[in-house]
One Martini backbone bead per residue (centre of mass of N, CA, C, O) as a GRO file, in nm:
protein
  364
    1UNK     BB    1   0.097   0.031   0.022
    2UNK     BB    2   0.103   0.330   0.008
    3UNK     BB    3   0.228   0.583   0.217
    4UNK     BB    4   0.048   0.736   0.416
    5UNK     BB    5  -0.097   1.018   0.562
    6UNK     BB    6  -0.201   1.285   0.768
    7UNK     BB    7  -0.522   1.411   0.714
    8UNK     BB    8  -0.656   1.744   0.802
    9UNK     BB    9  -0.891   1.817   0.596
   10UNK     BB   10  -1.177   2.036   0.528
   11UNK     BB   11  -1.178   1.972   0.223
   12UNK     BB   12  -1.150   1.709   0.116
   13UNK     BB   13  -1.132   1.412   0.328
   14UNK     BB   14  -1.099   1.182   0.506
   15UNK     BB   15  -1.137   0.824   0.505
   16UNK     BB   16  -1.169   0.554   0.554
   17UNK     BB   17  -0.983   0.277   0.502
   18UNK     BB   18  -1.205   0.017   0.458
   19UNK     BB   19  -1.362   0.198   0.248
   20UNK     BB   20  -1.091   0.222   0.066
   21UNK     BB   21  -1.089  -0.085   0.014
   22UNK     BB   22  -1.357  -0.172  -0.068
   23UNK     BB   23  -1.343   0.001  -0.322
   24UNK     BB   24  -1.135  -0.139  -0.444
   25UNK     BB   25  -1.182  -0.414  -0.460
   26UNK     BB   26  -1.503  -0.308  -0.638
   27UNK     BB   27  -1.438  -0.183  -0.885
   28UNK     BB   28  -1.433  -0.329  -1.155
   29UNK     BB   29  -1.639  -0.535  -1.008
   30UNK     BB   30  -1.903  -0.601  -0.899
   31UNK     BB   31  -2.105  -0.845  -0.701
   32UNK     BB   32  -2.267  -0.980  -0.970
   33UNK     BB   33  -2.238  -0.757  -1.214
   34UNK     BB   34  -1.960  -0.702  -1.400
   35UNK     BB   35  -1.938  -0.388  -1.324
   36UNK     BB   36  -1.914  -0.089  -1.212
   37UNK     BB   37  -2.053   0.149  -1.036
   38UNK     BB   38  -1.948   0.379  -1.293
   39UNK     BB   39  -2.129   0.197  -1.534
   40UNK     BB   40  -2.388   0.171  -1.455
   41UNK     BB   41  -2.747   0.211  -1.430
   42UNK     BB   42  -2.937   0.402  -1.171
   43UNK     BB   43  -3.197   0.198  -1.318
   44UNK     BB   44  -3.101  -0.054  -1.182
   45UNK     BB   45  -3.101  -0.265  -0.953
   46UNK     BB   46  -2.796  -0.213  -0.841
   47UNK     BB   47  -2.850   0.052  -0.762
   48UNK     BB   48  -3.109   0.011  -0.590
   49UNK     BB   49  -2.975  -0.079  -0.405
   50UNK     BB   50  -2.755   0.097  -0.316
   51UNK     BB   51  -2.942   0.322  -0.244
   52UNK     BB   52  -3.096   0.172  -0.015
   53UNK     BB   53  -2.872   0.093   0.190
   54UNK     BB   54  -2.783   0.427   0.250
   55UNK     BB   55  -3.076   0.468   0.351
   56UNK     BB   56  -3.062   0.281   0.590
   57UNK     BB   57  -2.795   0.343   0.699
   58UNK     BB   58  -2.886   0.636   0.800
   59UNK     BB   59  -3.163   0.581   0.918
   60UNK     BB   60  -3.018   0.381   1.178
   61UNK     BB   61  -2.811   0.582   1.281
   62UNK     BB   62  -3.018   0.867   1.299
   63UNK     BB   63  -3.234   0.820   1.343
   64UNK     BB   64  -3.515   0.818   1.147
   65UNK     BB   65  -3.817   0.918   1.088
   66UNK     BB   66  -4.089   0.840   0.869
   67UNK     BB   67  -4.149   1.162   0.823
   68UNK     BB   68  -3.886   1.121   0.637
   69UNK     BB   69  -3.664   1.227   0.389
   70UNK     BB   70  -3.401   1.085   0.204
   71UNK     BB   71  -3.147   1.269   0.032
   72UNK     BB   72  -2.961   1.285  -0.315
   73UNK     BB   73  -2.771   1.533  -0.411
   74UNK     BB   74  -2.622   1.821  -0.546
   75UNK     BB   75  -2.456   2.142  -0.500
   76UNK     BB   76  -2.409   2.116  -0.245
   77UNK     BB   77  -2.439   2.370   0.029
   78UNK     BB   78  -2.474   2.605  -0.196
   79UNK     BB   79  -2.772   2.489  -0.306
   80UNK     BB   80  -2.939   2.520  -0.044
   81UNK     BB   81  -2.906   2.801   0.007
   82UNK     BB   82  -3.137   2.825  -0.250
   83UNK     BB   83  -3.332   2.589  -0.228
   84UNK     BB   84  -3.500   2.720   0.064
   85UNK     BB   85  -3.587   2.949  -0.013
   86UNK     BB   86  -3.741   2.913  -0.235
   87UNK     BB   87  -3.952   2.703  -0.121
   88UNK     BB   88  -4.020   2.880   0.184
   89UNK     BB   89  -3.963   3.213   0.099
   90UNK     BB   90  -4.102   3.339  -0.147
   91UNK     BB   91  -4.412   3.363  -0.014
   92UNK     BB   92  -4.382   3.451   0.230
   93UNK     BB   93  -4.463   3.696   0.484
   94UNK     BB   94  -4.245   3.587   0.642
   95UNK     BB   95  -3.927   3.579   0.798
   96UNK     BB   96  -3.656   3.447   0.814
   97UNK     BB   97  -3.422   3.311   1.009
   98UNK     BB   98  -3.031   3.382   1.096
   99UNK     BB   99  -2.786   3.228   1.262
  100UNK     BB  100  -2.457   3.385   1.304
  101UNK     BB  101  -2.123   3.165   1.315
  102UNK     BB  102  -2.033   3.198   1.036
  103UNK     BB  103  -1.936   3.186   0.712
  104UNK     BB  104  -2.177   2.986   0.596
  105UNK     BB  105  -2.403   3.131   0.710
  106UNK     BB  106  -2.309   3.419   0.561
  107UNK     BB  107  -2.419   3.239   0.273
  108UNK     BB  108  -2.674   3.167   0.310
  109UNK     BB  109  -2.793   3.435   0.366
  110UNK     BB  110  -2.721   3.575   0.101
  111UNK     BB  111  -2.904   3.344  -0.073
  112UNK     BB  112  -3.170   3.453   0.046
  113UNK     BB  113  -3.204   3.726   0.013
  114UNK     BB  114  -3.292   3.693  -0.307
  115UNK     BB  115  -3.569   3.590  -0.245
  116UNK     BB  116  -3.621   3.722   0.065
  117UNK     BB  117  -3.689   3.780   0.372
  118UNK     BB  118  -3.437   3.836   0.647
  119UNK     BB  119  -3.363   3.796   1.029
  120UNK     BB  120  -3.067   3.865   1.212
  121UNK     BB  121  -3.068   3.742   1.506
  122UNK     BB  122  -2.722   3.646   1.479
  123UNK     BB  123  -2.413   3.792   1.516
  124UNK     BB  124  -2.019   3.711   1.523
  125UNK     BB  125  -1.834   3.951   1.383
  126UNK     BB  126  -1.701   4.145   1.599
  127UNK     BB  127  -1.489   3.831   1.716
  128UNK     BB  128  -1.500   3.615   1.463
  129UNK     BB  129  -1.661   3.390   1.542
  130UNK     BB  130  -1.552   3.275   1.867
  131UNK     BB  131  -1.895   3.240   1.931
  132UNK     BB  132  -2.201   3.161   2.086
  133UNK     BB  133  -2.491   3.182   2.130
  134UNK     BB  134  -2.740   3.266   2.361
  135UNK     BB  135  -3.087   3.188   2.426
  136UNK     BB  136  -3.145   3.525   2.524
  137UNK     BB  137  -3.024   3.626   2.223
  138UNK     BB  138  -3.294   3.456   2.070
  139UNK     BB  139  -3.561   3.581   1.875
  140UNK     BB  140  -3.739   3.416   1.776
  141UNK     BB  141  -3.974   3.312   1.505
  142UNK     BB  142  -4.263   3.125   1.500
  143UNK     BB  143  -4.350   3.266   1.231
  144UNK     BB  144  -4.151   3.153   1.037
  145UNK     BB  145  -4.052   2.948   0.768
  146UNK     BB  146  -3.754   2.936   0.943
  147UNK     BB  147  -3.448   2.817   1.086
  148UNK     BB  148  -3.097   2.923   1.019
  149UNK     BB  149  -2.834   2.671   1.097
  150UNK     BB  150  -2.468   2.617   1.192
  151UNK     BB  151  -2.355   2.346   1.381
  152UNK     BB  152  -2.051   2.378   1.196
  153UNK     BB  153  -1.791   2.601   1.166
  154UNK     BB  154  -1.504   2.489   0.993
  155UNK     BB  155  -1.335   2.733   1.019
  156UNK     BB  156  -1.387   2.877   1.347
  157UNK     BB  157  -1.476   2.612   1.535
  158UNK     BB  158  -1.786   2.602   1.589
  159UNK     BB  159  -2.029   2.404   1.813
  160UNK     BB  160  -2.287   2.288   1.905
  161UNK     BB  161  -2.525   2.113   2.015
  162UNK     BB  162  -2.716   1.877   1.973
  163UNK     BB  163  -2.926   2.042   2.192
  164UNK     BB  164  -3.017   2.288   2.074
  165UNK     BB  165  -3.199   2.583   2.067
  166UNK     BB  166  -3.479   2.723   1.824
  167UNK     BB  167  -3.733   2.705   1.840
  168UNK     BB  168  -4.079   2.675   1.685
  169UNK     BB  169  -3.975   2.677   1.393
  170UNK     BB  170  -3.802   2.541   1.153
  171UNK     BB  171  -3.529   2.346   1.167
  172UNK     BB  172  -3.239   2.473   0.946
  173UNK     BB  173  -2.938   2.252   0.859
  174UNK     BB  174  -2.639   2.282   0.873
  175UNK     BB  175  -2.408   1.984   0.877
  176UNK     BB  176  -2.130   1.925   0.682
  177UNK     BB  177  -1.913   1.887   0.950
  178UNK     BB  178  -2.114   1.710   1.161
  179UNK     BB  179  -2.211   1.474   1.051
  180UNK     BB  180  -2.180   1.171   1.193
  181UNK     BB  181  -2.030   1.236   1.490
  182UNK     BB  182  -2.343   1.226   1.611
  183UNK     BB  183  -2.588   1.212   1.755
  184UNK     BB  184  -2.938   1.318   1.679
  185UNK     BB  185  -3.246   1.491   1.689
  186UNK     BB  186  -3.472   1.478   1.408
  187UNK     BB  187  -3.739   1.570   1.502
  188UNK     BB  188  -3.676   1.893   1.559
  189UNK     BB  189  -3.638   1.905   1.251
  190UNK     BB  190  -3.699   1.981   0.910
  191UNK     BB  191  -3.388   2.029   0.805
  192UNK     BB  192  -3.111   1.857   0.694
  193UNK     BB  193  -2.747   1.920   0.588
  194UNK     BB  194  -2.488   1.790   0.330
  195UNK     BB  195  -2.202   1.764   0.252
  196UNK     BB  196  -1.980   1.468   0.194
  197UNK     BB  197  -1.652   1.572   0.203
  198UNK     BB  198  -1.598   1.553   0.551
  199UNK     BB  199  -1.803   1.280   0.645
  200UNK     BB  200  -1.942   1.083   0.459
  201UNK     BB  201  -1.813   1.142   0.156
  202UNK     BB  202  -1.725   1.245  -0.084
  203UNK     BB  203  -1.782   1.440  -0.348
  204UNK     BB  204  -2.108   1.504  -0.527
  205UNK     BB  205  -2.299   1.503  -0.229
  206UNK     BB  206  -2.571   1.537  -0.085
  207UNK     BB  207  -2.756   1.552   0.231
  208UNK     BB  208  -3.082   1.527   0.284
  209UNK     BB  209  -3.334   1.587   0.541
  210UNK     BB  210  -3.728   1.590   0.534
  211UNK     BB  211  -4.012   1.669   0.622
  212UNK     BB  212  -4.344   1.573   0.485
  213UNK     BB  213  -4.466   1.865   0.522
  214UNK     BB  214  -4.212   2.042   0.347
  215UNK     BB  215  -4.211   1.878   0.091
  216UNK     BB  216  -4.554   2.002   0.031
  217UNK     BB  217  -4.450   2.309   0.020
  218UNK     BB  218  -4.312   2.328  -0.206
  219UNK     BB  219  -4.201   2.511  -0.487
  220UNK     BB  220  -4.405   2.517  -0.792
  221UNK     BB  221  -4.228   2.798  -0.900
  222UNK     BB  222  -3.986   2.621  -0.987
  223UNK     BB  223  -3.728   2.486  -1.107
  224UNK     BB  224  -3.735   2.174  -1.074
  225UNK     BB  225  -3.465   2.048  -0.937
  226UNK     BB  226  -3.540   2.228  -0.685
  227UNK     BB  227  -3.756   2.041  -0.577
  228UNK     BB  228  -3.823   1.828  -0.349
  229UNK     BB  229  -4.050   1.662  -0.440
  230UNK     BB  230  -3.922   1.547  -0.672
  231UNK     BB  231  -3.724   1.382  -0.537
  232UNK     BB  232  -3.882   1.222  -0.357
  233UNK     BB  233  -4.066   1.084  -0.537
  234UNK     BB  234  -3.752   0.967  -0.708
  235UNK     BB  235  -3.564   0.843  -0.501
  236UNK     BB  236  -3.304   1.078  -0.648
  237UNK     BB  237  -3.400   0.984  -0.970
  238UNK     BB  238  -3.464   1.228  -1.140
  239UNK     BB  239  -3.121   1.246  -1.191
  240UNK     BB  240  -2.875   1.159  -1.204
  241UNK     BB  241  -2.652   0.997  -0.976
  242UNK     BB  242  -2.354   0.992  -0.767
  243UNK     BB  243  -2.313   0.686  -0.746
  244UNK     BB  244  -2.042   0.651  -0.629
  245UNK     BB  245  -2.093   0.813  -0.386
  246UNK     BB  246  -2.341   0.682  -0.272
  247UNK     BB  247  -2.192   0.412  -0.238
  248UNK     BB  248  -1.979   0.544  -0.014
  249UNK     BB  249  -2.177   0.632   0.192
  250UNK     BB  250  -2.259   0.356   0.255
  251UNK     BB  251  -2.009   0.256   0.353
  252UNK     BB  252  -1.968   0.442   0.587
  253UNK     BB  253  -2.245   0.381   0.726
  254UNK     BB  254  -2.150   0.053   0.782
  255UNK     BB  255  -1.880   0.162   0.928
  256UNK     BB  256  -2.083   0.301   1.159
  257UNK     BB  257  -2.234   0.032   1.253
  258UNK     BB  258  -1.971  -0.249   1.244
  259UNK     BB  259  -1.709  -0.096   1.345
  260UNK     BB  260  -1.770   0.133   1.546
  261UNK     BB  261  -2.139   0.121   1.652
  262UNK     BB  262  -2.206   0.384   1.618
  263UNK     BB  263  -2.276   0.756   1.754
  264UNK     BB  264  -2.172   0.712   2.064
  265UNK     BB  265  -1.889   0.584   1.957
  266UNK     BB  266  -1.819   0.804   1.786
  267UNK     BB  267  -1.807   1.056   1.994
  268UNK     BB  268  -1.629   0.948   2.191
  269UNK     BB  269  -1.377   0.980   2.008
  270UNK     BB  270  -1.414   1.306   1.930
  271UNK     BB  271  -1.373   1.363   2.212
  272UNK     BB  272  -1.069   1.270   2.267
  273UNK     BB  273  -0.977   1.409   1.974
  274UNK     BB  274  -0.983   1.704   2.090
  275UNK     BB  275  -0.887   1.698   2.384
  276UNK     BB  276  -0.580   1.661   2.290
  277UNK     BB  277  -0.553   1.951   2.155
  278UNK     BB  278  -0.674   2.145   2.385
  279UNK     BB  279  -0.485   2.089   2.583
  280UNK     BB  280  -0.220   2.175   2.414
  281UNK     BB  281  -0.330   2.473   2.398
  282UNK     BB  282  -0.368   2.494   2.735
  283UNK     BB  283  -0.027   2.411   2.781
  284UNK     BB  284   0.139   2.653   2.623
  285UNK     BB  285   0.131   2.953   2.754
  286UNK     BB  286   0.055   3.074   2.473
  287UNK     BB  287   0.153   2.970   2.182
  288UNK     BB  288  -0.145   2.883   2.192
  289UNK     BB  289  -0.425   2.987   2.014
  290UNK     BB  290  -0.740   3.001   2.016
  291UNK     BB  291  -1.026   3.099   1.856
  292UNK     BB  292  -1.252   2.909   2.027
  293UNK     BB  293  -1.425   2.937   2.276
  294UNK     BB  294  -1.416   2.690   2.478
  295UNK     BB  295  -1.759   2.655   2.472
  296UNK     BB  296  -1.743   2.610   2.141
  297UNK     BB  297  -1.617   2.434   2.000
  298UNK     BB  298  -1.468   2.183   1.848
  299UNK     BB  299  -1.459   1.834   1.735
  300UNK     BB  300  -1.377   1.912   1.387
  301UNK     BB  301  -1.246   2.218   1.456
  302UNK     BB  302  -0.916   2.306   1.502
  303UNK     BB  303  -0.830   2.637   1.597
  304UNK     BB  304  -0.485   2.822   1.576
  305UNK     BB  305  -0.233   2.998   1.683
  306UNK     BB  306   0.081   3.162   1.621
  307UNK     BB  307   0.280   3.425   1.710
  308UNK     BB  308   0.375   3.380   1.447
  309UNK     BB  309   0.386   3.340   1.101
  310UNK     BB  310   0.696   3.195   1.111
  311UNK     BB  311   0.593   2.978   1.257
  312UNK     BB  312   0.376   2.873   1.104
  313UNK     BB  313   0.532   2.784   0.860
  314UNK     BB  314   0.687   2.606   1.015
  315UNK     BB  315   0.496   2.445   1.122
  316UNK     BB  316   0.377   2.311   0.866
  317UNK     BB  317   0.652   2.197   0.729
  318UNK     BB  318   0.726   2.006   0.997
  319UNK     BB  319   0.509   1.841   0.980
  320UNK     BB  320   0.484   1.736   0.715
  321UNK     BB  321   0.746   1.536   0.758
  322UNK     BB  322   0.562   1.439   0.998
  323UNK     BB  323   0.289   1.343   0.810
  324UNK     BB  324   0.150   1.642   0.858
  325UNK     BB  325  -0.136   1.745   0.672
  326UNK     BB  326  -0.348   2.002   0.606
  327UNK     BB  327  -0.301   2.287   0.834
  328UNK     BB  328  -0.413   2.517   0.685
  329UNK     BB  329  -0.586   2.787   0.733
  330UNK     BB  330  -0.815   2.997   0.689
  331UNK     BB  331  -0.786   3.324   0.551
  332UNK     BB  332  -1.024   3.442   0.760
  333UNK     BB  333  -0.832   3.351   1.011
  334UNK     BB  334  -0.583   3.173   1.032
  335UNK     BB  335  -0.330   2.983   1.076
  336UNK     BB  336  -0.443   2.681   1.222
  337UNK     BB  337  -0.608   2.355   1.104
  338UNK     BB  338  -0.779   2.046   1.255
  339UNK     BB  339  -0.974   1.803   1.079
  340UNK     BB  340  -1.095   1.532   1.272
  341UNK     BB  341  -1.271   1.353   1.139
  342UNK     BB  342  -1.398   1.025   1.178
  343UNK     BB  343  -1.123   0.916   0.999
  344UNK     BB  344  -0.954   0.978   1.203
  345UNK     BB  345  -0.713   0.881   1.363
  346UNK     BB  346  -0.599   0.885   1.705
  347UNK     BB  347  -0.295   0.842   1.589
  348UNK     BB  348  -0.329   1.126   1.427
  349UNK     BB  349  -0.385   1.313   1.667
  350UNK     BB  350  -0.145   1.235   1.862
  351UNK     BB  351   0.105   1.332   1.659
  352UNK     BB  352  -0.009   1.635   1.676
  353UNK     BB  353   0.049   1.667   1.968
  354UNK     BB  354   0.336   1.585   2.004
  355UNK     BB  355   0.442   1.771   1.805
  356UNK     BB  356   0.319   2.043   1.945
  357UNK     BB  357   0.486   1.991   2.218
  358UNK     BB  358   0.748   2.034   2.088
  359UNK     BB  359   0.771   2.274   1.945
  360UNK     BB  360   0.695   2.468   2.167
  361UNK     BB  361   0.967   2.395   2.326
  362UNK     BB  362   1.173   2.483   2.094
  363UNK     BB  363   1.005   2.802   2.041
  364UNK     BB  364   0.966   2.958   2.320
   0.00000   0.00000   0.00000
């Protein structure tokens, strides 16, 4: 095998292992079938299993309850950003909510405007989004056609809790860096979104999931595509879809539930491996500086500076050397970022904290 490193990108980011043997073992042709995934017709037999099997191995994973679909679209979280206000704020008499806790909050907002009237009721850029609000803070409107937040901003490293309180109206959550991190309780929901190339699987799939109130309000004066009932209807297969990923998707899903245990045994992973680098950053006497306050951080998206930009070089470069890479912060935070989503294993956890006690011990 190739000699991997440590990967600890924000996207496209590390998948399991087990998953890209498996993936590998069966690319040439599926069992029983003889053809890849990725030459099969969509409409077949064979992918129509495949698409199924994603589809319960997530349902059973997220307890996802009966009254929702689970779909597989296409252009990531940048098309739902503009998807959602289409479906539910075009007619609306009332402004759709957004709490803004940094960049793709702030992009999703952004392609709401362009809709219906949106109301922002708690923005942190401020202090550059590194805490998240209080309840006393969110007026949230009970009549408002949904409320919108993102659950983990992988750039800010900022992450509610699971059972984060949203008010009354229907809550629409980004959730592309941190879904299927831990469980999660889907019925308090009205849609949830990611993204698949952080924690699901590779790029090319988002994941939808959606209470069948909303997708019958779905707004029937846009075009197709845009619709929601339309895809629930077609079981995903309005039009091609990114076989491929679904298939991986599948696996990923089949890996949290056979290897892994469920999300609550994954979660307790994930918290083991956050522990690890925020110790390392609150133990470095002010060497290592966190971006999110301790109280909001993320388990899944770790940002830190160092004391200056040319100790970051360093540091980026000797990581680098010790296979520990894509470690380099987003252009609007700056600093260090370390991804450590569902696929990092803990021993590149450890060899990340090790590093950094090294370093800041020698550069101090």
């Amino acid at each position: 095998m190739i000699d991997r490193v440590h990967n600890f990108s924000a996207g496209p980011a590390a998948l399991p292992l087990p998953v890209l043997q498996k993936a590998q073992e069966e690319l040439l042709a599926l069992p029983g079938v003889g053809s890849s995934v990725m030459e099969i017709s969509h409409r077949s037999k064979a992918f129509s299993a495949i698409n199924q099997e994603a589809n319960d191995n997530l349902r059973q994973l997220l307890n996802v309850p009966e009254n929702y679909k689970i779909l597989f679209l296409q252009g990531g979280a940048r098309l739902q950003f503009g998807m959602i206000p289409l479906n539910f704020l075009a007619d609306s008499p009332t402004a759709a909510d957004y709490v803004l806790t940094g960049s793709w909050g702030k992009h999703a907002c952004k392609e709401a405007k362009l809709v219906g009237d949106v109301n922002v009721v708690w923005d942190g850029g401020e202090t550059n989004y590194d805490r998240l609000p209080s309840a006393d803070q969110l007026q949230l409107n009970a009549d408002a056609p949904y409320v919108h937040f993102t659950s983990n901003e992988t750039i800010q490293g900022v992450q509610f809790d699971a059972d984060a309180q949203m008010g009354n109206a229907p809550w629409v959550c980004d959730a592309s860096s941190d879904i299927l991190c831990r469980p999660v309780p889907i019925e308090k929901y009205g849609l949830i979104y990611a993204c698949a190339q952080k924690n699901v699987g590779p790029a090319g799939v988002t994941l939808v999931i959606i209470r069948d109130d909303l997708i019958e309000k779905s707004n029937e004066k846009i075009p197709t595509y845009l619709n929601y009932a339309v895809h629930a209807k077609g079981d995903s297969l309005y039009n091609t879809p990114p076989s491929f990923a679904v298939y991986m998707v599948g696996l990923v899903a089949k890996w949290l539930l056979e290897d892994i245990g469920g999300l609550a045994k994954m979660e307790e992973t994930n918290q083991q491996k956050a522990a690890m680098l925020y110790e390392a950053i609150d133990a470095s006497n002010g060497f290592y500086a966190g971006h999110a306050q301790p109280e909001c951080r993320s388990i899944m998206n770790v940002a830190f500076r160092l004391p200056s930009d040319e100790l970051q070089d360093t540091f980026l470069a000797e990581a680098a050397e010790n296979k520990l890479t894509t470690l380099k912060g987003h252009r609007s935070v700056g600093g260090i970022r370390a991804s450590i989503y569902n696929a990092m294993p803990t021993e590149g956890v450890a060899a990340l904290r090790d590093f950094m006690k090294d370093f800041a011990a020698k550069n101090s």
